[in-house]
C-alpha positions as a Markdown table, in Angstrom:
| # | Residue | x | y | z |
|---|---|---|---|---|
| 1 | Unk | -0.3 | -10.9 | 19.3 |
| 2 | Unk | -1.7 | -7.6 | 17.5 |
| 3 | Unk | -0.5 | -6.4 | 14.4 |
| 4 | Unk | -1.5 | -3.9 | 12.0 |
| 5 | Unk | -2.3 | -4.5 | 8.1 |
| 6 | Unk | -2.2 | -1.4 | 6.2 |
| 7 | Unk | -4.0 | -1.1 | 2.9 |
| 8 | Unk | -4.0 | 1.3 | 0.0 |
| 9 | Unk | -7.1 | 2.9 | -1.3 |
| 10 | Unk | -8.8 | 5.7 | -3.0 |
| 11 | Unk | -12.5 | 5.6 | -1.1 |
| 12 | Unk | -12.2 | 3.1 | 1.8 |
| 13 | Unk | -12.8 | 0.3 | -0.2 |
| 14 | Unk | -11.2 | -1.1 | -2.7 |
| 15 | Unk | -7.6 | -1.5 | -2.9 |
| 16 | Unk | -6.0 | 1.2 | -5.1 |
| 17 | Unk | -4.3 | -0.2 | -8.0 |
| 18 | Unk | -0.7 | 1.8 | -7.1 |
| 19 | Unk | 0.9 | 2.3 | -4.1 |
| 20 | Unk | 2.1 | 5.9 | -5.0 |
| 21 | Unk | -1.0 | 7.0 | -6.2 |
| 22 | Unk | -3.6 | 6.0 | -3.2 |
| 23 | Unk | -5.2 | 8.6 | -1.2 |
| 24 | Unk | -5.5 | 6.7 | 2.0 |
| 25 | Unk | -4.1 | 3.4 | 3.8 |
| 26 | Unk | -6.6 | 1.5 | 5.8 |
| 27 | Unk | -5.5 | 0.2 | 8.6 |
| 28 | Unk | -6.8 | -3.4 | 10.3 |
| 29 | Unk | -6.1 | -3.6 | 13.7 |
| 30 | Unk | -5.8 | -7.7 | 14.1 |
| 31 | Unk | -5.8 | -9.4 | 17.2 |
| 32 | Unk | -4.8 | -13.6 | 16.9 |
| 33 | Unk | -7.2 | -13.8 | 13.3 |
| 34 | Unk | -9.5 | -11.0 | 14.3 |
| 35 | Unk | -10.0 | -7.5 | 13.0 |
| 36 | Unk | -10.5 | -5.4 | 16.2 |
| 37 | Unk | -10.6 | -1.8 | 14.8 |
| 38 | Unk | -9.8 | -0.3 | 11.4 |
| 39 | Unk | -9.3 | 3.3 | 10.5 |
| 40 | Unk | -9.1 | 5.6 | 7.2 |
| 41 | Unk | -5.8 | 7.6 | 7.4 |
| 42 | Unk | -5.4 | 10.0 | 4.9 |
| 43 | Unk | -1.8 | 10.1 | 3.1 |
| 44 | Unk | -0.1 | 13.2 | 3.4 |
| 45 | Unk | 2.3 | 12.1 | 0.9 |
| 46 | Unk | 0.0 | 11.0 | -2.2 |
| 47 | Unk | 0.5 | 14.1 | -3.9 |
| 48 | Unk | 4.5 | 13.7 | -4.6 |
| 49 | Unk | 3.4 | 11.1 | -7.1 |
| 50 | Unk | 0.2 | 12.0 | -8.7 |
| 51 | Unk | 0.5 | 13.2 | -12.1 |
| 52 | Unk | -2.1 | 16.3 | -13.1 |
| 53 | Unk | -4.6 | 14.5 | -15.2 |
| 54 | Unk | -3.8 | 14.0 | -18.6 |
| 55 | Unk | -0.5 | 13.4 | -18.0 |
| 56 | Unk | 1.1 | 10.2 | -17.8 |
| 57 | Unk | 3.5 | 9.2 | -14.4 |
| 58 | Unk | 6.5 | 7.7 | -15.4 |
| 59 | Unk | 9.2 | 6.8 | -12.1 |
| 60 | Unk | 12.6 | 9.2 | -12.1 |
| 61 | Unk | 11.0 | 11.7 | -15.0 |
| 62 | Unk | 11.2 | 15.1 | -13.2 |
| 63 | Unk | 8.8 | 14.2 | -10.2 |
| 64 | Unk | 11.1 | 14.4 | -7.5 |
| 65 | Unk | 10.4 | 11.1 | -7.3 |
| 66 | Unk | 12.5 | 9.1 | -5.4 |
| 67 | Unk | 14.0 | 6.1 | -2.1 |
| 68 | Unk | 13.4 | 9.5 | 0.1 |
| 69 | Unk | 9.7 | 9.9 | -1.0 |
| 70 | Unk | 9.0 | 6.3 | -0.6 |
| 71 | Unk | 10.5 | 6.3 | 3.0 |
| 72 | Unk | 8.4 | 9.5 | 3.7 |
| 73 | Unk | 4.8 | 7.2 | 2.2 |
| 74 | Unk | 6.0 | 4.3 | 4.5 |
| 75 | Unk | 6.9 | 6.6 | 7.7 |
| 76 | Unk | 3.2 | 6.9 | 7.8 |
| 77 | Unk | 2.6 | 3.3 | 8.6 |
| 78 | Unk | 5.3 | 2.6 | 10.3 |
| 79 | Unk | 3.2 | 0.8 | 13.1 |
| 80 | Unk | 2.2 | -2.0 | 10.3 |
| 81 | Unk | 3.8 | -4.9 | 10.0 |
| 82 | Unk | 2.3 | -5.8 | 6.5 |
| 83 | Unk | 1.2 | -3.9 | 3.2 |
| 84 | Unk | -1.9 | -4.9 | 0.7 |
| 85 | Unk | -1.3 | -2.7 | -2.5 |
| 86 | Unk | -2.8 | -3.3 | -6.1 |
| 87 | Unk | 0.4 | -2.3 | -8.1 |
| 88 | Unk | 3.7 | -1.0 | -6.7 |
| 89 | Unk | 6.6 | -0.1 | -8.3 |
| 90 | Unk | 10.2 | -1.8 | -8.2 |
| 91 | Unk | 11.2 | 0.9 | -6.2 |
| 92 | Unk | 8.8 | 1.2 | -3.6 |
| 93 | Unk | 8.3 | -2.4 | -3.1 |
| 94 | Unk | 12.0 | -2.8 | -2.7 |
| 95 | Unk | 12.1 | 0.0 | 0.3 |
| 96 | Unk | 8.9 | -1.5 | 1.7 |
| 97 | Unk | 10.9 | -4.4 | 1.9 |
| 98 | Unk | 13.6 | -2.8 | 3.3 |
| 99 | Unk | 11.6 | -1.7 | 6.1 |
| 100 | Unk | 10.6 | -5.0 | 7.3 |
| 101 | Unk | 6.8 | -4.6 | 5.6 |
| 102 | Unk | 5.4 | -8.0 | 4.2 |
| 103 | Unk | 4.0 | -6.5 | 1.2 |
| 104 | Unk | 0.8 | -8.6 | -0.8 |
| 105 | Unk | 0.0 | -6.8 | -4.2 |
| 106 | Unk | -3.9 | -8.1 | -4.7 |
| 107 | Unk | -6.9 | -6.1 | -5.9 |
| 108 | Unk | -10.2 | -6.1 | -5.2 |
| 109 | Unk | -12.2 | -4.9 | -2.1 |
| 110 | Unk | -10.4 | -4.0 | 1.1 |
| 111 | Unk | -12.3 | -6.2 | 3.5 |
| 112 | Unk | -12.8 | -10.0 | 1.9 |
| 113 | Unk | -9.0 | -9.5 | 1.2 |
| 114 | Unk | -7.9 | -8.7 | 4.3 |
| 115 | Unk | -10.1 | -11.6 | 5.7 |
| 116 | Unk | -8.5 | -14.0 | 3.1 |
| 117 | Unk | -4.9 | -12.6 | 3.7 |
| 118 | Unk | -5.8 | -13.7 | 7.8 |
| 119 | Unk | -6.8 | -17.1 | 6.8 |
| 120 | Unk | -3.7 | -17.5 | 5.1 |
| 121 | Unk | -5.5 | -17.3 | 1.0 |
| 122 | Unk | -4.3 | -14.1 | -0.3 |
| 123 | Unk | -1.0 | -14.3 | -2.3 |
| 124 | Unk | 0.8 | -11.7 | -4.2 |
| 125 | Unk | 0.3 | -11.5 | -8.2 |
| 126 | Unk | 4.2 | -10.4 | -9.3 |
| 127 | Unk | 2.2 | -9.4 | -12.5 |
| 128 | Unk | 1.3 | -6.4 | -10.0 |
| 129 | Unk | 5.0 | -5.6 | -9.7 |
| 130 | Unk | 5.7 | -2.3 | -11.9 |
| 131 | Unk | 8.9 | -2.8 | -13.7 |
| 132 | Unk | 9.6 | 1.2 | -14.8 |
């Protein structure tokens, strides 16, 4: 059976620490317990929640920030069956779940986590769970 993990990132390599936020999802291509391929796809959508710098993000405070925007972040992975993120707001992880996305929030570099979510060793933290 193949199946697709997607996770967020900045460079490539480690897991971003906000969904929202990332730059890029990183996709494992898995075959049985095997990564096959991987690819860097760049997130068309990260912008709709970055704040400038300086400022400070805060969910549903004048960013048109919303279940829409979170549908469009997901729409680009919509050939993935599960989601490693660092941090994800209630929100998100809620329409993540919605869309039938396992979702793991872990930190740490991409690859040993990926591995360790195949052998069946990477579980979500809830402290990773944004309450906003």
């Amino acid at each position: 059976m193949t199946r697709k993990i997607a996770v967020v990132t900045d460079n490539g390599e480690r897991i971003s620490p906000h969904f929202g936020r990332a730059r890029y999802y990183k996709i494992f291509t898995v075959e049985g317990d095997q990564i096959v391929a991987e690819e860097l796809r760049p997130r068309s959508s990260a912008g709709d929640e970055n704040p400038s710098p300086g400022e400070h993000h805060r969910h549903g405070q004048g960013h048109g920030h919303g279940r829409h925007n979170h549908q469009r972040m997901l729409a680009e992975i919509a050939d993935c069956q599960v989601l490693i993120a660092g941090g994800m707001g209630g929100p998100a992880y809620a329409t993540a779940q919605a869309a039938g996305l396992e979702i793991v929030l872990a930190g740490g570099p991409i690859r040993p986590a990926v591995e360790a979510y195949l052998r069946g060793e990477l579980t979500t933290d809830p402290r990773r769970l944004h309450q906003h």
